[in-house]
N, C-alpha and C positions, 0 to 999 in steps of 0.2 A: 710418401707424398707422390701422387701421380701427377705429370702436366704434360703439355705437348712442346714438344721442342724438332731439332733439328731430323730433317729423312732418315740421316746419315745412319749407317748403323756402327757404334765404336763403345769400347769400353773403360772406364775412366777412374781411376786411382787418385784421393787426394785426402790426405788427413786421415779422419775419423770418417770422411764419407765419401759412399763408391756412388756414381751410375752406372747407371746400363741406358742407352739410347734404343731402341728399336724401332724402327719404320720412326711411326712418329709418337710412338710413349716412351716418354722419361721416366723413370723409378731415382728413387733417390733415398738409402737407407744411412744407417749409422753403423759402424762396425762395430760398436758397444751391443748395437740389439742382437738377441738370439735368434739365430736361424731358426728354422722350423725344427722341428721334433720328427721324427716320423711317427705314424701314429696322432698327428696334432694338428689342428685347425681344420685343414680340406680331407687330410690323410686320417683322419679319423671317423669315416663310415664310408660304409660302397654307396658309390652313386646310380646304384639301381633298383630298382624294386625287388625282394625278395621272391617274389613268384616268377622272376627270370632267372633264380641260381641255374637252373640247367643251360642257359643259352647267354653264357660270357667268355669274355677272354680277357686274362689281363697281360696285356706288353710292361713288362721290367723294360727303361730306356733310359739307353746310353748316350752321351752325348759327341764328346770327342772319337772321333775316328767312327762316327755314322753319321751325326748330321752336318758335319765339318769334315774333313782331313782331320788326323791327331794334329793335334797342338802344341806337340811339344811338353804337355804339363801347364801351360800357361793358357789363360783366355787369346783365345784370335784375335785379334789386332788390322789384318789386313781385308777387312771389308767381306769375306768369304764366310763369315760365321752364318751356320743353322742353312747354308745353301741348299740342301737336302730336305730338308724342311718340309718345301710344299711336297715334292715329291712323297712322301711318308704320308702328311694330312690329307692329300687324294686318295691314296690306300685305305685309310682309316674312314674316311667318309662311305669306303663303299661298303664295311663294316659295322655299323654305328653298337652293335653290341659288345665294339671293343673298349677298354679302360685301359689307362696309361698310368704306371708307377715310378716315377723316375732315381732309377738308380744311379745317372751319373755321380763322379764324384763332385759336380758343378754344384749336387744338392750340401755340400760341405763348406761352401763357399757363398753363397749369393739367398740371399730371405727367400719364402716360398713362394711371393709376388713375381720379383726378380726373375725367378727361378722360369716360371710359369710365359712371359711377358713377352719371347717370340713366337708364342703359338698363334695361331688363330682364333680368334672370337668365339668360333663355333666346335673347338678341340679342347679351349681351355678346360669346360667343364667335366669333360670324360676325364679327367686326371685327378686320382685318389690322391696321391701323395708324393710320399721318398722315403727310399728303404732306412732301414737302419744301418749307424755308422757303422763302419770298417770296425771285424772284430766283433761283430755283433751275431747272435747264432752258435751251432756248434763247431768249435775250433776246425781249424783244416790247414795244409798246411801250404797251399796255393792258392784254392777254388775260394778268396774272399768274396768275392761277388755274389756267386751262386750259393754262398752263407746267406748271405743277405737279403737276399729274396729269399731266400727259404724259411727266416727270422719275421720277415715281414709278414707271407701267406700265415704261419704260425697265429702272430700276433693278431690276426685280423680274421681267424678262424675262415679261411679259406688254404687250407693245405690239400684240402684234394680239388680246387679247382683247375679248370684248364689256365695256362702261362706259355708266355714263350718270353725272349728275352733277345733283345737287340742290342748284340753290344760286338766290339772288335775286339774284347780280352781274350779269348777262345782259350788260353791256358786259368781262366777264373773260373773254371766251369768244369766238373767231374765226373755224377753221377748223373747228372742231368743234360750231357751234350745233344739231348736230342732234341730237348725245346729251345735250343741257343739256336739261334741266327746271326751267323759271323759276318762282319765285314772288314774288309781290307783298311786296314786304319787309314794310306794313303790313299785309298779307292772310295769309300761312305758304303751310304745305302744306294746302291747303283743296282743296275737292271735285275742281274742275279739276286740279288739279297731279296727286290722286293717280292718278285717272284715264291722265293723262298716263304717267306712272311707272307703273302697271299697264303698258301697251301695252308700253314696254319692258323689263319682265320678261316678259312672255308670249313677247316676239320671239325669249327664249331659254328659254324653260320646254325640260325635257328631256322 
Protein backbone atom coordinates (compact mmCIF):
# COMPACT_ATOMS: atom_id res chain seq x y z
CA UNK A 1 0.00 0.00 0.00
CA UNK A 2 1.52 3.32 -1.07
CA UNK A 3 0.14 6.80 0.26
CA UNK A 4 1.56 10.02 1.24
CA UNK A 5 2.26 10.91 4.72
CA UNK A 6 4.66 12.77 6.73
CA UNK A 7 8.32 14.66 5.16
CA UNK A 8 9.93 13.04 8.02
CA UNK A 9 12.19 10.35 7.15
CA UNK A 10 11.81 7.38 10.15
CA UNK A 11 11.49 3.82 10.45
CA UNK A 12 8.73 2.14 12.20
CA UNK A 13 8.30 -1.32 13.86
CA UNK A 14 4.85 -2.46 15.09
CA UNK A 15 3.14 -5.88 15.05
CA UNK A 16 2.77 -7.72 11.96
CA UNK A 17 3.40 -4.38 10.03
CA UNK A 18 6.58 -2.21 9.39
CA UNK A 19 6.73 1.29 7.44
CA UNK A 20 9.24 2.98 5.90
CA UNK A 21 8.43 6.89 5.49
CA UNK A 22 10.52 8.53 2.90
CA UNK A 23 10.44 12.15 1.80
CA UNK A 24 6.83 11.93 1.37
CA UNK A 25 5.90 7.92 0.34
CA UNK A 26 4.74 5.73 2.79
CA UNK A 27 5.06 1.94 2.25
CA UNK A 28 3.38 -0.11 4.38
CA UNK A 29 3.86 -4.11 4.27
CA UNK A 30 2.98 -7.15 6.30
CA UNK A 31 5.94 -9.29 7.81
CA UNK A 32 3.94 -12.42 6.81
CA UNK A 33 4.66 -11.32 2.91
CA UNK A 34 7.60 -12.70 1.23
CA UNK A 35 10.29 -10.55 0.51
CA UNK A 36 11.40 -10.58 -2.90
CA UNK A 37 13.33 -13.44 -4.32
CA UNK A 38 16.39 -12.45 -6.24
CA UNK A 39 15.97 -13.44 -9.57
CA UNK A 40 11.92 -12.32 -8.97
CA UNK A 41 9.65 -9.62 -10.04
CA UNK A 42 12.03 -6.38 -11.21
CA UNK A 43 15.24 -8.82 -10.60
CA UNK A 44 14.20 -11.06 -13.19
CA UNK A 45 15.46 -9.54 -16.61
CA UNK A 46 18.01 -6.71 -17.60
CA UNK A 47 16.66 -3.65 -18.11
CA UNK A 48 18.39 -3.01 -21.34
CA UNK A 49 18.24 -3.87 -24.70
CA UNK A 50 20.21 -6.65 -25.72
CA UNK A 51 22.22 -4.85 -28.60
CA UNK A 52 23.79 -2.72 -25.64
CA UNK A 53 25.39 -6.02 -23.92
CA UNK A 54 28.82 -4.40 -24.91
CA UNK A 55 28.18 -0.88 -23.21
CA UNK A 56 26.90 -1.75 -19.34
CA UNK A 57 27.86 -1.66 -15.91
CA UNK A 58 26.20 -3.18 -13.32
CA UNK A 59 26.93 -1.61 -9.37
CA UNK A 60 26.43 -4.55 -6.61
CA UNK A 61 24.98 -1.76 -3.78
CA UNK A 62 25.42 -1.67 -0.44
CA UNK A 63 23.70 0.04 1.90
CA UNK A 64 24.99 0.48 5.51
CA UNK A 65 28.40 2.04 5.80
CA UNK A 66 27.92 3.84 1.96
CA UNK A 67 24.76 5.54 1.89
CA UNK A 68 24.49 6.12 5.68
CA UNK A 69 27.30 5.71 8.37
CA UNK A 70 27.09 1.78 9.48
CA UNK A 71 24.27 1.27 11.66
CA UNK A 72 25.26 -0.53 13.86
CA UNK A 73 23.19 -3.75 12.37
CA UNK A 74 20.17 -1.97 12.90
CA UNK A 75 17.93 0.49 10.48
CA UNK A 76 18.93 4.33 11.22
CA UNK A 77 16.89 5.90 13.32
CA UNK A 78 18.36 9.34 13.68
CA UNK A 79 17.23 11.14 10.63
CA UNK A 80 20.72 10.64 8.70
CA UNK A 81 19.57 7.50 6.68
CA UNK A 82 20.48 7.26 2.65
CA UNK A 83 22.38 11.03 3.20
CA UNK A 84 24.77 9.88 0.52
CA UNK A 85 22.20 9.23 -1.72
CA UNK A 86 21.93 12.06 -4.01
CA UNK A 87 25.39 12.22 -3.88
CA UNK A 88 25.67 8.56 -5.60
CA UNK A 89 22.26 9.53 -8.10
CA UNK A 90 24.37 12.63 -9.45
CA UNK A 91 27.10 10.14 -10.44
CA UNK A 92 24.91 7.70 -11.87
CA UNK A 93 23.05 10.20 -13.88
CA UNK A 94 26.19 11.19 -15.71
CA UNK A 95 26.26 7.40 -16.52
CA UNK A 96 22.88 6.42 -17.49
CA UNK A 97 24.31 2.91 -19.03
CA UNK A 98 24.83 2.10 -15.40
CA UNK A 99 22.36 -0.74 -13.49
CA UNK A 100 22.08 -1.06 -9.81
CA UNK A 101 21.83 -4.57 -7.98
CA UNK A 102 21.27 -4.28 -4.44
CA UNK A 103 23.19 -6.32 -2.36
CA UNK A 104 22.62 -4.90 0.89
CA UNK A 105 21.64 -6.96 3.57
CA UNK A 106 18.58 -4.39 3.86
CA UNK A 107 17.36 -6.58 0.71
CA UNK A 108 16.75 -9.35 3.72
CA UNK A 109 14.79 -7.34 5.61
CA UNK A 110 12.39 -4.88 3.91
CA UNK A 111 9.83 -6.11 0.32
CA UNK A 112 11.46 -4.90 -3.03
CA UNK A 113 9.02 -1.82 -3.06
CA UNK A 114 10.45 -0.86 0.35
CA UNK A 115 13.61 -1.74 -0.53
CA UNK A 116 13.69 0.46 -3.86
CA UNK A 117 11.49 3.71 -2.22
CA UNK A 118 14.52 6.14 -1.33
CA UNK A 119 15.78 6.42 -4.75
CA UNK A 120 14.78 8.85 -7.04
CA UNK A 121 12.04 8.63 -9.56
CA UNK A 122 14.42 8.69 -12.35
CA UNK A 123 17.10 5.81 -10.56
CA UNK A 124 14.41 3.52 -9.53
CA UNK A 125 14.09 1.92 -12.93
CA UNK A 126 17.94 1.18 -13.53
CA UNK A 127 17.71 -1.24 -10.62
CA UNK A 128 17.49 -5.04 -11.69
CA UNK A 129 17.03 -6.53 -8.47
CA UNK A 130 18.95 -8.12 -5.07
CA UNK A 131 21.57 -10.71 -4.96
CA UNK A 132 20.99 -13.95 -3.58
CA UNK A 133 20.71 -14.66 0.12
CA UNK A 134 23.91 -15.06 2.29
CA UNK A 135 25.37 -18.55 1.58
CA UNK A 136 24.24 -18.61 -1.90
CA UNK A 137 27.02 -19.23 -4.63
CA UNK A 138 30.19 -21.22 -4.04
CA UNK A 139 31.06 -21.59 -0.49
CA UNK A 140 33.96 -19.34 0.92
CA UNK A 141 35.06 -18.90 3.94
CA UNK A 142 34.80 -14.97 4.46
CA UNK A 143 34.24 -13.41 0.79
CA UNK A 144 30.17 -13.88 1.47
CA UNK A 145 29.20 -10.89 -0.52
CA UNK A 146 31.51 -11.24 -3.46
CA UNK A 147 29.62 -15.06 -3.49
CA UNK A 148 26.84 -13.34 -3.97
CA UNK A 149 27.25 -11.27 -6.64
CA UNK A 150 29.00 -13.86 -8.32
CA UNK A 151 25.68 -16.24 -7.83
CA UNK A 152 23.71 -13.47 -9.11
CA UNK A 153 25.86 -12.53 -12.51
CA UNK A 154 25.72 -16.60 -12.80
CA UNK A 155 22.11 -16.66 -12.54
CA UNK A 156 21.31 -14.10 -14.99
CA UNK A 157 23.86 -15.10 -17.55
CA UNK A 158 25.99 -12.10 -17.22
CA UNK A 159 29.29 -13.55 -15.56
CA UNK A 160 31.48 -11.97 -18.04
CA UNK A 161 29.86 -8.66 -17.88
CA UNK A 162 31.56 -5.56 -16.64
CA UNK A 163 30.58 -4.94 -12.34
CA UNK A 164 31.96 -3.22 -9.80
CA UNK A 165 30.52 -3.22 -6.20
CA UNK A 166 30.08 -0.58 -3.49
CA UNK A 167 30.24 -1.65 -0.51
CA UNK A 168 32.40 -1.04 3.10
CA UNK A 169 32.85 -4.96 3.74
CA UNK A 170 36.30 -4.97 2.11
CA UNK A 171 37.28 -8.25 4.01
CA UNK A 172 33.75 -9.90 1.84
CA UNK A 173 35.65 -9.59 -1.14
CA UNK A 174 38.73 -11.98 -2.42
CA UNK A 175 39.40 -12.76 -5.85
CA UNK A 176 37.78 -9.82 -7.08
CA UNK A 177 39.09 -6.80 -4.89
CA UNK A 178 39.65 -4.92 -7.88
CA UNK A 179 36.12 -4.15 -8.83
CA UNK A 180 35.22 -3.45 -5.05
CA UNK A 181 34.94 0.25 -4.20
CA UNK A 182 35.42 0.42 -0.35
CA UNK A 183 34.19 2.95 1.79
CA UNK A 184 34.77 3.87 5.30
CA UNK A 185 31.84 2.53 6.99
CA UNK A 186 31.97 5.74 9.47
CA UNK A 187 32.96 7.83 6.42
CA UNK A 188 30.13 6.68 3.17
CA UNK A 189 30.47 7.42 -0.31
CA UNK A 190 32.58 10.50 0.24
CA UNK A 191 34.85 12.35 -2.20
CA UNK A 192 37.44 9.49 -2.71
CA UNK A 193 35.08 6.62 -3.22
CA UNK A 194 33.13 8.60 -5.82
CA UNK A 195 35.91 9.32 -7.58
CA UNK A 196 36.86 5.86 -7.30
CA UNK A 197 33.43 4.77 -8.84
CA UNK A 198 33.74 7.31 -11.59
CA UNK A 199 36.90 5.57 -13.03
CA UNK A 200 34.94 2.63 -13.36
CA UNK A 201 32.02 3.84 -15.09
CA UNK A 202 34.17 5.76 -17.49
CA UNK A 203 36.13 2.17 -18.11
CA UNK A 204 32.84 1.39 -19.63
CA UNK A 205 31.26 4.57 -20.91
CA UNK A 206 30.00 3.77 -24.50
Amino acid sequence: MISHRSPNDRFEKSGLVKSLVLSDLHIEFSTDAPLLAFGIGRGSHMAWPLDERAARMILFLDFDGVLHLEGEGHLPRDGTDFCFLPSLEALLREFPHVRIVISSSWRERLAFEALIAPFAEDIRPRILGVTPPRGSGVPHPFAHREGEILAWLQAHGAADEPWVALDDAEWQFDRHKDRLVACGSFVGFDAEACAALRAHFESTRP
